[in-house]
C-alpha positions as CSV (number, residue, x, y, z in Angstrom):
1,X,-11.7,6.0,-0.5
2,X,-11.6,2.3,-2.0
3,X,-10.5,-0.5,0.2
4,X,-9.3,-3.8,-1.5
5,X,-8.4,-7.2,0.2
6,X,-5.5,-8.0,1.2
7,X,-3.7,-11.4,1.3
8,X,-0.9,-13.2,3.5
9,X,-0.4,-9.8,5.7
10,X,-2.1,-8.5,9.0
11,X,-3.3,-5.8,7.1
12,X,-6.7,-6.7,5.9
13,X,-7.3,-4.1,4.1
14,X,-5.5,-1.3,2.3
15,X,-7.8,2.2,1.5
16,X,-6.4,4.6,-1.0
17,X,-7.3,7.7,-3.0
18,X,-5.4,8.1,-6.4
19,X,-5.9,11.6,-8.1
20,X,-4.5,12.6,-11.3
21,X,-1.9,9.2,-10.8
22,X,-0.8,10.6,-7.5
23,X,-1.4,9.4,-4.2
24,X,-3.8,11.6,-2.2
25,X,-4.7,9.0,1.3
26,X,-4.1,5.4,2.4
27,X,-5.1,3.8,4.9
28,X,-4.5,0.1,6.4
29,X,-6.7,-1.7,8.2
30,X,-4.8,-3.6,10.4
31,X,-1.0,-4.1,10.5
32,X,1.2,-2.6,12.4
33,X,-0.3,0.6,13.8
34,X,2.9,2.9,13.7
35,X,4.5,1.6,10.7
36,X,1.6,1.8,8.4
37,X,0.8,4.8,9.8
38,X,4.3,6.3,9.0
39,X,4.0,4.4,5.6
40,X,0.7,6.3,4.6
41,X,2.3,9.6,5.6
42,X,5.2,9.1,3.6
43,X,3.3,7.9,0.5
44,X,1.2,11.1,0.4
45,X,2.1,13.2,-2.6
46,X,3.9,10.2,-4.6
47,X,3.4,9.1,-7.8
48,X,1.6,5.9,-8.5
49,X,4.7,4.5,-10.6
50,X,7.0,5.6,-8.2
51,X,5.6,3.6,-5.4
52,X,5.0,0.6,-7.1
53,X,8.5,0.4,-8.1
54,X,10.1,1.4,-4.2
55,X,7.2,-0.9,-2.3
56,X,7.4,-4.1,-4.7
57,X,8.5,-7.2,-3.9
58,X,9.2,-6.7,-0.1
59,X,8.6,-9.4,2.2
60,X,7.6,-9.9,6.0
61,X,9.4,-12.4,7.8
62,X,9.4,-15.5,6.7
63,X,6.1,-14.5,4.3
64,X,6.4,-13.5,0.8
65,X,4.6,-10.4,0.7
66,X,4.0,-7.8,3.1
67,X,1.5,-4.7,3.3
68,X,3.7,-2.1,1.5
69,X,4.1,-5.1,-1.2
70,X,0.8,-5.5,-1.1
71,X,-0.3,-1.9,-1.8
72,X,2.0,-2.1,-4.5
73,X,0.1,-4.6,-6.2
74,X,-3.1,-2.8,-5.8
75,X,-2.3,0.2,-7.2
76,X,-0.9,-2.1,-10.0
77,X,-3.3,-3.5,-11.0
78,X,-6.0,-0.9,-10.5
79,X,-4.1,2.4,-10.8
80,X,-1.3,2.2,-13.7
């Protein structure tokens, strides 16, 4: 698993394992517990593509990103 930085969220960190453009594992390091935990569970089995385009662009509050936002942008940039 590869962690990457996060930035503007509580997460600190977001783990993943791509295979074969599909998601395999993620894992957030920090956050809230329950929802990333849910979030990881129901990301399992997606397609890369697929996630970026559900997860992008949602916001936290008053910030402008947020950890599914940022996940999206990670697998962006290092995954498409």
């Amino acid at each position: 698993m590869k962690f990457y930085q996060t930035t503007g969220t509580c997460a600190k960190e977001i783990g993943v394992i791509v295979k074969d453009n599909i998601i395999e594992e993620v894992k957030f390091v920090g956050g809230c517990d329950g929802n990333t935990k849910g979030l990881a569970s129901l990301l399992k089995g997606m397609k890369v593509e697929e996630v970026i385009t559900k997860l992008k662009d949602i916001t936290c509050r008053t910030k402008p990103t947020s950890c599914p936002d940022q996940l999206a942008k990670i697998l962006k940039e290092n995954y498409r």
